[in-house]
C-alpha positions in Angstrom: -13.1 -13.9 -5.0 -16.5 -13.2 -4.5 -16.5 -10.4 -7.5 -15.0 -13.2 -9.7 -17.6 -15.9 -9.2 -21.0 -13.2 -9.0 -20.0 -10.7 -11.6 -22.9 -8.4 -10.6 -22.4 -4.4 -12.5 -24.1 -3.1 -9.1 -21.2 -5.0 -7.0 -18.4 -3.6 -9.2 -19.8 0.1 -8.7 -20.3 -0.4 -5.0 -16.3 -1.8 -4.5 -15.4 1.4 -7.1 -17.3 3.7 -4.8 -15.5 1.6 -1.0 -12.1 2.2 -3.3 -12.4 5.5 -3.9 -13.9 6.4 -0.2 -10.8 4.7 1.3 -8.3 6.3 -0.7 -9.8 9.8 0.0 -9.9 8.8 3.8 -6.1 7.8 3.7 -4.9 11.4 1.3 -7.4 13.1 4.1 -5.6 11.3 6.8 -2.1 11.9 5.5 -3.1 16.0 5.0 -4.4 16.0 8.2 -1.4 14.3 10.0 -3.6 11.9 11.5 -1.4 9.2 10.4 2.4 9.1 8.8 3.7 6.9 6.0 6.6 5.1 4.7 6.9 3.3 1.3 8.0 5.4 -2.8 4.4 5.7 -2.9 3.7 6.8 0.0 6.1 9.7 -0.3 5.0 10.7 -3.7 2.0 11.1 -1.7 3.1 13.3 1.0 4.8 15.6 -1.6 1.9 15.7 -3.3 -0.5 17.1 -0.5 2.2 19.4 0.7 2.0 21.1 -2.8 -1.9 21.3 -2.8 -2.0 22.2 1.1 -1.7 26.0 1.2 -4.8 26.2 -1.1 -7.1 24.7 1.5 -5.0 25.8 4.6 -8.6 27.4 6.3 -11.0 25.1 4.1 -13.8 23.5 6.2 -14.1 19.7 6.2 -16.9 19.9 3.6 -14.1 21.7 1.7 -11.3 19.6 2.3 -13.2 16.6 1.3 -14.6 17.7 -2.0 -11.1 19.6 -2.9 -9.2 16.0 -2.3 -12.0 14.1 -4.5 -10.8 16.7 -7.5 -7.1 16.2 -6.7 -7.8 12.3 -6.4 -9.8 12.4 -9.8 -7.1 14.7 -11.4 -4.0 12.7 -10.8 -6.3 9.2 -10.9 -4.8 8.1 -7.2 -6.6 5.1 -6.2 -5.5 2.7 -3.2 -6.3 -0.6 -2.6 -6.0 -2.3 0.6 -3.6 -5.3 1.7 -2.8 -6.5 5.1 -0.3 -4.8 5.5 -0.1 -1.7 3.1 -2.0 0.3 0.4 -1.5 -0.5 -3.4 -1.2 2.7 -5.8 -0.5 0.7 -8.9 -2.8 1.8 -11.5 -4.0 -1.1 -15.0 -2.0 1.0 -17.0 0.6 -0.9 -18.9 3.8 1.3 -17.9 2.6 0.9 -13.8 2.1 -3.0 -14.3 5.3 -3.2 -15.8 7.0 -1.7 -12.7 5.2 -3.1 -10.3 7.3 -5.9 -7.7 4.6 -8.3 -7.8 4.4 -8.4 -11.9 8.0 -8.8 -12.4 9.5 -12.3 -13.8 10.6 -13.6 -10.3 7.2 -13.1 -9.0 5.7 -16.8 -9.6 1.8 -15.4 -8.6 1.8 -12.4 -11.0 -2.1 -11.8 -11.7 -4.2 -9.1 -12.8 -7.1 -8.6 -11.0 -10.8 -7.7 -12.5 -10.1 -4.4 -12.6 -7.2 -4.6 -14.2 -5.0 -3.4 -11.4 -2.1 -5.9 -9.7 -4.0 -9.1 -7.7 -1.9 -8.5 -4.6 -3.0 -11.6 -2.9 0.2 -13.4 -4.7 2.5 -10.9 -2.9 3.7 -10.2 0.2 5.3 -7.9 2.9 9.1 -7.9 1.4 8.0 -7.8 -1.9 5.3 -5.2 -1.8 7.4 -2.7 0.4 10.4 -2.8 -2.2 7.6 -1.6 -4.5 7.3 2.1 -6.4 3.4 1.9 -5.6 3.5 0.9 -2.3 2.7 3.0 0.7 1.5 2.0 4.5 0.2 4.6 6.8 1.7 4.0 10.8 -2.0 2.6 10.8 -0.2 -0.9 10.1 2.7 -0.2 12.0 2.1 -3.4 14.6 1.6 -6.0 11.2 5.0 -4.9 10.2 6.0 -5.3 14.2 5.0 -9.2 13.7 5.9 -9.9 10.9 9.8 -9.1 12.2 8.9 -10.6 14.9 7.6 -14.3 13.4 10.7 -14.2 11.5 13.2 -13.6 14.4 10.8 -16.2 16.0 11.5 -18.8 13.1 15.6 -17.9 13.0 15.6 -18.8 16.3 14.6 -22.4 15.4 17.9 -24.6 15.5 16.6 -27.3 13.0 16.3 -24.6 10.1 17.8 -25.5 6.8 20.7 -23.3 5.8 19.3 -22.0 2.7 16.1 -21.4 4.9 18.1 -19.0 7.1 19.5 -17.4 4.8 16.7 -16.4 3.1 15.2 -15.6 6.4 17.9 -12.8 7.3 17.3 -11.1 3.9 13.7 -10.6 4.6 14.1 -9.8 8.1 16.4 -7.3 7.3 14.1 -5.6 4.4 11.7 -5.7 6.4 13.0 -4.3 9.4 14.3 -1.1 7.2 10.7 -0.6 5.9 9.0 -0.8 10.0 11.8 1.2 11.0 10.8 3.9 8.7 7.4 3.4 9.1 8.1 4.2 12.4 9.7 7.2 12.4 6.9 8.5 10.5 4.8 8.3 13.3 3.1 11.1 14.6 
């Protein structure tokens, strides 16, 4: 909200420059094996660095970090954070038109000032049914809770039918997506 209402060119090159230091701490993460991942995304990620891998097998850290900004450049991978996952959706016009929270059914669709998916309008069942959508095991205990709030809310005897109903179809997405996520643990 802040870049909306200030506009300032030195702002928008300092969030470009966060953007791209977090997505090449996640693709470091996820070649390292520091962290594990669950989500389309997220394994068209892993795929990815297993391919470029054996090139920097013995590469220093200096190494590794400058080879994943040319492979991050190359295939233009940039994340952006939400509570409870990373965005891979890029502005251009065939990603936006896949993308869960720009569909017809998704009432907050918005385009952000970058011209990537505002992801503020979507959510945990939404975004994890997603093609760009990836979380690391980093937000493993988010995804915990949020089964949890909604067991927590099923349990409430006064819910409207239609209510619980919806309820056990989200609970059950989600707890497909944490149980993967949690398997991919390391």
């Amino acid at each position: 909200m802040t870049i909306r209402y200030c506009g300032s060119r030195d702002l928008f090159e300092e969030i470009a420059k966060q953007a791209a230091e977090l997505t090449r701490r996640k693709i470091a993460d996820l070649a390292t094996r520091v962290v594990g991942c669950a989500g389309v995304y997220g394994k068209k990620l892993k795929k990815l660095i297993e391919r470029f891998l054996p090139g920097i097998e013995f590469a220093t850290e200096r190494d590794l970090n400058r080879k994943l900004g040319w492979l991050i450049k190359d295939k233009g991978i940039a994340l952006k954070a939400t509570p409870w996952g990373f965005c891979g959706c890029s502005n251009s016009p065939s990603h936006l038109r896949r993308a869960s929270c720009q569909q017809e059914s998704c009432a907050s669709r918005e385009i952000d000032y970058d011209g990537r998916p505002d992801t503020t309008g979507s959510d945990e069942e939404r975004c994890c049914k997603c093609f760009f959508f990836m979380a690391d095991t980093t937000r493993l205990a988010h995804w915990e809770s949020a089964c949890e709030s909604d067991r927590k809310d099923l349990d409430d005897a006064h819910i409207a039918y239609l209510r619980r109903v919806r309820l056990v179809k989200r609970l059950q997405v989600l707890e497909v997506f944490t149980a993967s996520l949690a398997r991919a643990g390391v």
